[in-house]
C-alpha positions as CSV (number, residue, x, y, z in Angstrom):
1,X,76.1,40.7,140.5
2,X,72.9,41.0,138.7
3,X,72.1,44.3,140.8
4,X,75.2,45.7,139.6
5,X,74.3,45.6,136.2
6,X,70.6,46.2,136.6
7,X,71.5,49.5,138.4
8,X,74.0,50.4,135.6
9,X,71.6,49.8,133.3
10,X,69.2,52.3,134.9
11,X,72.2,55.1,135.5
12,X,73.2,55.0,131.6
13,X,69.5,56.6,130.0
14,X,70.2,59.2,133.1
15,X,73.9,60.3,132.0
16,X,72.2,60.6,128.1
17,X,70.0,63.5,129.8
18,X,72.4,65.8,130.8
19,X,71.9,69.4,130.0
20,X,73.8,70.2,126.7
21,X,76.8,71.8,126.9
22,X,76.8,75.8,126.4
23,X,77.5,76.9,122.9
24,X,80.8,78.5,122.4
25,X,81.0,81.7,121.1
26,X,79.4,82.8,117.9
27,X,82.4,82.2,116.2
28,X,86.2,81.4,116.0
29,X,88.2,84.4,117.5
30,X,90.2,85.8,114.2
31,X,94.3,84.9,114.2
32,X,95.7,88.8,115.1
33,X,98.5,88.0,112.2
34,X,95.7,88.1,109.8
35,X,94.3,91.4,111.2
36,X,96.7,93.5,111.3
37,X,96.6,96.3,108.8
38,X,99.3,96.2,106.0
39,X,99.9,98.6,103.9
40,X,100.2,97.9,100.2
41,X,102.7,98.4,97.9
42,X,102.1,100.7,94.9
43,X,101.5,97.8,92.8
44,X,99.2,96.4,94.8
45,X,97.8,99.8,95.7
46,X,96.8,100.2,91.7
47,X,94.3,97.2,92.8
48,X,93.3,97.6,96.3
49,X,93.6,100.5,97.1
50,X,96.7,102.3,99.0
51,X,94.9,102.4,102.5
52,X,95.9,100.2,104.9
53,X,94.2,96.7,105.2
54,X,94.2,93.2,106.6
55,X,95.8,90.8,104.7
56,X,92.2,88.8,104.6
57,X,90.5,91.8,103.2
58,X,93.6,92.2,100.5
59,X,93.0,88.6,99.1
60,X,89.2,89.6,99.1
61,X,89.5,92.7,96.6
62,X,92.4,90.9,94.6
63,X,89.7,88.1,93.8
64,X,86.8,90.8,93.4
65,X,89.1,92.3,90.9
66,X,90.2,88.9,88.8
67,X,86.6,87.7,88.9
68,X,85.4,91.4,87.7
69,X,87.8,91.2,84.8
70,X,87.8,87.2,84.6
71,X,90.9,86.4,84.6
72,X,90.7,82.6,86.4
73,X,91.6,80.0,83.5
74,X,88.8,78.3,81.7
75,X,89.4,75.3,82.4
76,X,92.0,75.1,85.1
77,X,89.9,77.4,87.7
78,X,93.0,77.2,90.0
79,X,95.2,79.5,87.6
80,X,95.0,82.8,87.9
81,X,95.9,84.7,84.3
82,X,97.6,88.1,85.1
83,X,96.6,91.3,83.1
84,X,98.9,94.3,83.4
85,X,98.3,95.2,86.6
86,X,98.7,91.9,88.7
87,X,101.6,91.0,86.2
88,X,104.1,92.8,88.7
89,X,102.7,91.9,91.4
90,X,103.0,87.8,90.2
91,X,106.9,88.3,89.6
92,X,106.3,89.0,85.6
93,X,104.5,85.6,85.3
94,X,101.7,85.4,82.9
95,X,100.0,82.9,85.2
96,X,100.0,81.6,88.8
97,X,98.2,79.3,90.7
98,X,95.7,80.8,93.6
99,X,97.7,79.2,96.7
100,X,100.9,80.8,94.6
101,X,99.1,84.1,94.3
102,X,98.6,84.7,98.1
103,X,102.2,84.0,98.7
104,X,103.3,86.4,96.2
105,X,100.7,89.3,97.3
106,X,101.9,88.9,101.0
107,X,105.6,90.1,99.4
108,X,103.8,93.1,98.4
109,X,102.5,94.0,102.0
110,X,104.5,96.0,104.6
């Protein structure tokens, strides 16, 4: 009985040397709903641009844009104040919350 626990003892350190696993790929492989090209609308378009884009790189130049012209609240940094351009684009709101403003941009994409 001794033995047996001796020589599981000594198989244990052995199992701790294994080669590491191989390293995945450099990355995750991007979801293809996210990039696929939409095309904006023209209210969008007055923002991003009209050619077509992924919807990842359509959230990227809407924040480039509200950071440019600083339009996140003060003090609430999740609200997202709308100027005259993004006010159509929000529905007519004045001001919408970031997880809000992706929804609403996606219903502006075709």
């Amino acid at each position: 009985m001794a033995a047996k626990k001796a020589a599981a003892k000594k198989s244990a350190p052995a199992a701790a040397k294994k080669a590491p696993a191989a390293k995945k790929a450099a990355g995750r492989k991007p979801n293809a709903a996210f990039m696929k090209e939409m095309t904006p609308s023209s209210e969008l378009a007055a923002i991003v641009g009209s050619k077509a884009l992924p919807r990842t790189a359509v959230v990227s130049k809407i924040w480039e844009y509200i950071k440019k012209n600083n339009l996140q609240d003060a003090k609430n940094k999740r609200q997202i104040n709308a100027d005259d351009k993004l006010k159509p684009i929000f529905g007519g709101k004045k001001s919408v919350t970031m997880f809000e403003m992706t929804k609403l941009v996606n219903n502006h994409l075709s």
